[in-house]
N, C-alpha and C positions, 0 to 999 in steps of 0.2 A: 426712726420715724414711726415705727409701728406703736412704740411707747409712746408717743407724743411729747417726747423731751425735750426740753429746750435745747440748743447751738446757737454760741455768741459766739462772734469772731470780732475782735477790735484794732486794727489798723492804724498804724500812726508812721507816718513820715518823719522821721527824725536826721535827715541828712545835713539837712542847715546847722541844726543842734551840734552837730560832731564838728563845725567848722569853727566851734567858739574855744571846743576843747582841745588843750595839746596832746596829741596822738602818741607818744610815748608816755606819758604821764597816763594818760586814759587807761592804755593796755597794759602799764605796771599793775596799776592798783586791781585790775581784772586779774593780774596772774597771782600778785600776792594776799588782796585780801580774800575774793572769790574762789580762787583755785583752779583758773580757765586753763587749759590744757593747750597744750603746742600748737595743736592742731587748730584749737578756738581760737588762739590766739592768732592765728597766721591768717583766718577766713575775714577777720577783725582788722588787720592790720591792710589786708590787700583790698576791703573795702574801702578804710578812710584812707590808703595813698592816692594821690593826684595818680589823673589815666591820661595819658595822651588821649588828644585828639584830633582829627582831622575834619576840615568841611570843606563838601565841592558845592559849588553852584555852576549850572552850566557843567561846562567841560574841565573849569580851572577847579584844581585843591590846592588848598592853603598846604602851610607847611604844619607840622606837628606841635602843638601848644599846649600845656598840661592844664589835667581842670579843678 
């Protein structure tokens, strides 16, 4: 800040985006033409699986439904 430099930071939501693409097709091409590593690969992989979920209203919860 004392240089008076510029800081962009750009934000983009792409979650919707990854519902169109197939998730093993997706993370192949990342591991073989990119070179994403086990590690990338798995932070990747446990983002776009479906997560259970649960909702209470009141006192009642539903049961467990993936999203």
């Amino acid at each position: 800040m004392e240089k008076q430099e510029v800081t962009e930071l750009i934000a983009v939501d792409l979650s919707a985006a990854f519902d169109t693409v197939d998730h093993g097709i997706f993370t192949d091409v990342h591991n073989k033409q990119y070179g994403c590593t086990s590690t990338a690969l798995g932070w990747i992989d446990t983002y776009l699986r479906p997560r259970p979920s649960k909702r209470k209203l009141s006192i009642v919860i539903s049961t467990s439904t993936g999203m």
